[in-house]
TISE-534345 format. One record per residue: residue in one letter; x, y, z of N, C-alpha, C, O in turn. Coordinates in steps of 0.2 Angstrom, whole numbers, plus 5000, padded with zeros to 4 digits. Layout:
<nodes>
aXYZXYZXYZXYZ...
</nodes>
This chain:
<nodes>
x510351105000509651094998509451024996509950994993x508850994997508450924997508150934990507750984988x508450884985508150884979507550814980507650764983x507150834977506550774976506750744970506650774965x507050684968507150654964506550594960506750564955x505750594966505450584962505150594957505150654955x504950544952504750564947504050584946503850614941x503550554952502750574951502750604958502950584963x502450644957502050684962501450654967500850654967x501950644973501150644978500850664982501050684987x500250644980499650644983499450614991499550554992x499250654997499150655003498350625002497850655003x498350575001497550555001497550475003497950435002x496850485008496850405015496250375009495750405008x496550315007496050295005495850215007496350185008x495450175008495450115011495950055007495850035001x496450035010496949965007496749915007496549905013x496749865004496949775005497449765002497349794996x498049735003498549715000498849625003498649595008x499049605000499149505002499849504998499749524992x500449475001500949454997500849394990500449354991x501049414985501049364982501549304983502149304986x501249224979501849184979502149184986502749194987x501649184991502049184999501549105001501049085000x501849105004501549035011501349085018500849075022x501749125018501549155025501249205024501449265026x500749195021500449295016499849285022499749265028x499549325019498849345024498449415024498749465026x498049425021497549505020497849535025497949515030x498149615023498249655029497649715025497449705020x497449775031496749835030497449855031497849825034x497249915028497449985032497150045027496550035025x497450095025497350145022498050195018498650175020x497950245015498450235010498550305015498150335018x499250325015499450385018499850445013500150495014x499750395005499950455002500150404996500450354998x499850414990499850394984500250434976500250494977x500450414971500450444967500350394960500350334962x500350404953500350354950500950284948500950234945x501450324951501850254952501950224957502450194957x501450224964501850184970501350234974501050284972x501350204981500950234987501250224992501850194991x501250234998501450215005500950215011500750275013x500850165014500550155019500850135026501350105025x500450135032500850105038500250075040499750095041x500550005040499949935043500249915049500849915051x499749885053499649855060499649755056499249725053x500349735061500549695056500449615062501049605064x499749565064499649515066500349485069500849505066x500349445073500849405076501049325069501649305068x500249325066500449245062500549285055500349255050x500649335054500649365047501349385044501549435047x501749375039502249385038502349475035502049505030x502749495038502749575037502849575029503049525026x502749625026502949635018503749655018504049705022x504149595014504649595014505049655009504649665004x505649695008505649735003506149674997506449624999x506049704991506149684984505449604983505449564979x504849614989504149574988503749604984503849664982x503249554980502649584976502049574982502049534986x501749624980501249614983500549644980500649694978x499649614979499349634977499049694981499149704987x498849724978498649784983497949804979497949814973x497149814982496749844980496549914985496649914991x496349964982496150024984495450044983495250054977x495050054989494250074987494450154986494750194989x494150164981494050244977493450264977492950254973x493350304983492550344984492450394975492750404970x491750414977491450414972491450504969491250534974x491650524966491550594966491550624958491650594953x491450684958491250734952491950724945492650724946x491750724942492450714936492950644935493250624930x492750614940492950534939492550464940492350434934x492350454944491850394947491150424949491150464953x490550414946489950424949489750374955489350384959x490350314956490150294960490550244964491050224960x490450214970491350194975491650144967491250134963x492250114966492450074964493150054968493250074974x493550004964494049974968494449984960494249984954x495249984963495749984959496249944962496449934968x496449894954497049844958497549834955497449824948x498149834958498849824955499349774956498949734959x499849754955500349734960500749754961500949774956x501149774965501749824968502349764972502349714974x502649834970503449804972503549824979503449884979x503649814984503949824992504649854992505149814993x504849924991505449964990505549964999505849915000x505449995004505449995009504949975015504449995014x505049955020504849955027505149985032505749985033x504750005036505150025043504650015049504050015050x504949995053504449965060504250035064504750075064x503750055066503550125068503250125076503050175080x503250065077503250065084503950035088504349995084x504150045094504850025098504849955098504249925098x505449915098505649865098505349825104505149765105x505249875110505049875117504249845118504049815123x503749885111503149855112502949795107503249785102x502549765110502149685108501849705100501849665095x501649765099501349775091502049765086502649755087x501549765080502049765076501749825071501249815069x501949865070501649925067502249945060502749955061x502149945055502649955050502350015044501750025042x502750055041502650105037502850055031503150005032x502750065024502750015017502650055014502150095015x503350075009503050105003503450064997504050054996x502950054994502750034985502950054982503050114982x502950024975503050044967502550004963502649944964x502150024959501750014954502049964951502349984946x502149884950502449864943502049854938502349834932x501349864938500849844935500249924933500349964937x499949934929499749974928499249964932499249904934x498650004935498050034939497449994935497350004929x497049954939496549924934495949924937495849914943x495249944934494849964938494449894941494749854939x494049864945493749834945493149814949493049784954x492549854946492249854949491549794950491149804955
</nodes>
């Protein structure tokens, strides 16, 4: 039997990403979208440019999140931003195609800040 040894629970929700390495020379805006979040860390898979340096693991990286608007939280869209630790990468496309496609997932080292 598979123990979940997480300690927060996640959440399957796409929400729109920007992330840029910090303290990098070869940084560069990457978009994507969150493929599942929780309060300590998220994971997404981005489409990663030929002149852009992929997120490296034990990397900081800034990451903002557009948070649509809804009943009990936000009357209206805002944006949350962090910096996170780059815990893993994996290449999600074959070694054999020209993309570069990678899954990332994060850890929170900074608390959630609103900015809107």
């Amino acid at each position: 039997m598979d123990i979940d040894r997480r300690q927060h629970r996640r959440l399957p929700i796409c929400l729109p990403l920007e992330c840029q390495p910090l303290n990098s020379e070869a940084g560069g805006l990457l978009r994507s979208t969150t493929r599942n979040i929780s309060t300590g860390g998220l994971y997404f898979e981005v489409d990663v440019p030929e002149d852009v340096a992929r997120p490296e693991v034990n990397s900081l990286i800034a990451v903002e999140l557009t948070v649509p608007p809804g009943e009990g939280h936000f009357p209206y869209e805002g944006r949350v931003r962090s910096v996170a630790e780059v815990l893993r990468y994996e290449r999600l496309d074959g070694p054999e195609t020209s993309s570069r496609r990678f899954g990332v997932a994060a850890r929170f080292r900074e608390p959630l800040k609103l900015a809107f």
